[in-house]
N, C-alpha and C positions, 0 to 999 in steps of 0.2 A: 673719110668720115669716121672711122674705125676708129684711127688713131687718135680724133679728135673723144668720142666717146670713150676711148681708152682712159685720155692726161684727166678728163671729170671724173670718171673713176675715184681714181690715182688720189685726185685733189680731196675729194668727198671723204675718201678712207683716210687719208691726214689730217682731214679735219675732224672727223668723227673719232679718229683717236687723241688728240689733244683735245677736245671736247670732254673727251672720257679723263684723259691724268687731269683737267682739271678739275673735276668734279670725285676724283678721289684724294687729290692733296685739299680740296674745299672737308670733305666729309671727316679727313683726318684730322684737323683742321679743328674741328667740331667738334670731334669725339675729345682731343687735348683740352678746349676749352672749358666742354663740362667735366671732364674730369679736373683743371685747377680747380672752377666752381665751388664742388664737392668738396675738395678738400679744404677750401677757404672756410666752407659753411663747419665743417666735422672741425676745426680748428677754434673758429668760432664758439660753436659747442661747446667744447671741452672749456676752454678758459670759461665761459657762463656757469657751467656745472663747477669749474673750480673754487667761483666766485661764492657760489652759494652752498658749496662745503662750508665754505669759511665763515657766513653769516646764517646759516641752518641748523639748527639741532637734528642729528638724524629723523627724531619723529618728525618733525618740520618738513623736511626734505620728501619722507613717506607719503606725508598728507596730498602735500605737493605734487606728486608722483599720482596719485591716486587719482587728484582731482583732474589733472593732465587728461585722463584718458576719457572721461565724459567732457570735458570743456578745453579742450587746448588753446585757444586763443586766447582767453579768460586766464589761465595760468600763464600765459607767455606774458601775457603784459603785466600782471602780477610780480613775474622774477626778473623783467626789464627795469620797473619799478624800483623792488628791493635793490636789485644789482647799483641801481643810479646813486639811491640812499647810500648805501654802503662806499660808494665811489666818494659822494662828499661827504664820507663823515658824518652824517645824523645819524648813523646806529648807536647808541652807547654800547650793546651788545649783541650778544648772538640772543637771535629769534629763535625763543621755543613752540608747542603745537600750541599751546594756549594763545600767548602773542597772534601767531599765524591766525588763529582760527579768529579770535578779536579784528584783526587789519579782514581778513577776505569778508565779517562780517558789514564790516565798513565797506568797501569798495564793492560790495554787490550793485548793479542797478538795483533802484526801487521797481518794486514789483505794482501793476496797479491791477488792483482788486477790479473785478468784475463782477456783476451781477446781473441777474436775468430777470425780466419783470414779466408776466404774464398777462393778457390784457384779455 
C-alpha cells in the first residue's frame, strides 16, 4: 500500500509541476503581450502627435495640450477629427489658436440652461 501511496505522490508532484511551467510560460506569455500592446499604442502616439505638428501652430497645439488635461475624451476626439481632415485634404492650411478656438467653439455640446422655479 506504501508503494501504491508512494507512485500518487510521484504523479501529484509531476502534475503539480507542469501545472506550475504552465502557468509561467501563460504569465510570460502575458507580460510579452502587453508589452507589444504598449508599444503599438506609444507608436500610434507618436505618428498622431506627428500628424498634428504638421497641421498645428504651436499655440494650437498648447491650447490643445491644455484642454487635454480637464477633458481628455473631448480632445481626443477633436485631434481624431483634425487628424481625418487633414488625411483627405480639407485642410487648406495649418490651424492656428484662433481657428482652433472657432472649431472647439463649434463642436462643444450645447449646453441646456436650467432654471429653478420656486412655488
Amino acid at each position: 500500500m506504501s508503494t501504491r501511496d508512494d507512485e500518487l505522490d510521484e504523479i501529484r508532484k509531476r502534475r503539480l509541476e507542469e501545472i506550475q511551467r504552465q502557468q509561467a510560460q501563460h504569465q510570460q506569455s502575458d507580460v510579452q503581450t502587453a508589452y507589444q500592446q504598449e508599444q503599438a499604442r506609444a507608436e500610434m502616439e507618436a505618428q498622431k502627435q506627428a500628424i498634428l505638428r504638421q497641421i498645428l501652430t504651436p499655440e494650437a497645439r498648447e491650447r490643445l495640450t491644455t484642454l487635454k488635461m480637464s477633458r481628455p475624451a473631448y480632445v481626443e476626439q477633436i485631434e481624431m477629427q483634425l487628424i481625418s481632415l487633414a488625411q483627405s485634404g480639407r485642410l487648406p492650411s495649418q490651424i492656428d489658436d484662433e481657428k482652433l478656438k472657432t472649431l472647439l467653439t463649434k463642436m462643444q455640446p450645447k449646453k441646456r440652461k436650467t432654471s429653478i422655479t420656486r412655488v
